[in-house]
N, C-alpha and C positions, 0 to 999 in steps of 0.2 A: 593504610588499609581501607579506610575510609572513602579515599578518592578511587580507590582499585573499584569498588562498589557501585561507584556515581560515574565511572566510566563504562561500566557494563551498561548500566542501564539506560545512559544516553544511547549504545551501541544498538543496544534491544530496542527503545523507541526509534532509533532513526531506520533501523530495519523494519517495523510494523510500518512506519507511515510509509516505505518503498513499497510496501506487501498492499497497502492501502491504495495508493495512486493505480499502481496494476491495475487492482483488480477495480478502477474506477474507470480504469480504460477500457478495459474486458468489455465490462457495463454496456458502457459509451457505443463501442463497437457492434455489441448484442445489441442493443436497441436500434440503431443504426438497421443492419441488416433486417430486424424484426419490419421496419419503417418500409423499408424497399419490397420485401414481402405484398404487403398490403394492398 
């Protein structure tokens, strides 16, 4: 039961950090565009 537990939750961190990188690329790109604006 234990491991059922600490397998979710690596499931949940390795999804947050996917959600993470995204939205660092988002970023990346916004800034980007903003730069070319200018």
């Amino acid at each position: 039961m234990r491991n059922l537990i600490f397998v979710t939750a690596a499931q949940k961190l390795k999804f947050i950090c996917v959600l993470d990188s995204l939205v660092l690329n988002m970023i990346s790109k916004l800034k980007a565009e903003v730069e070319e604006f200018e």
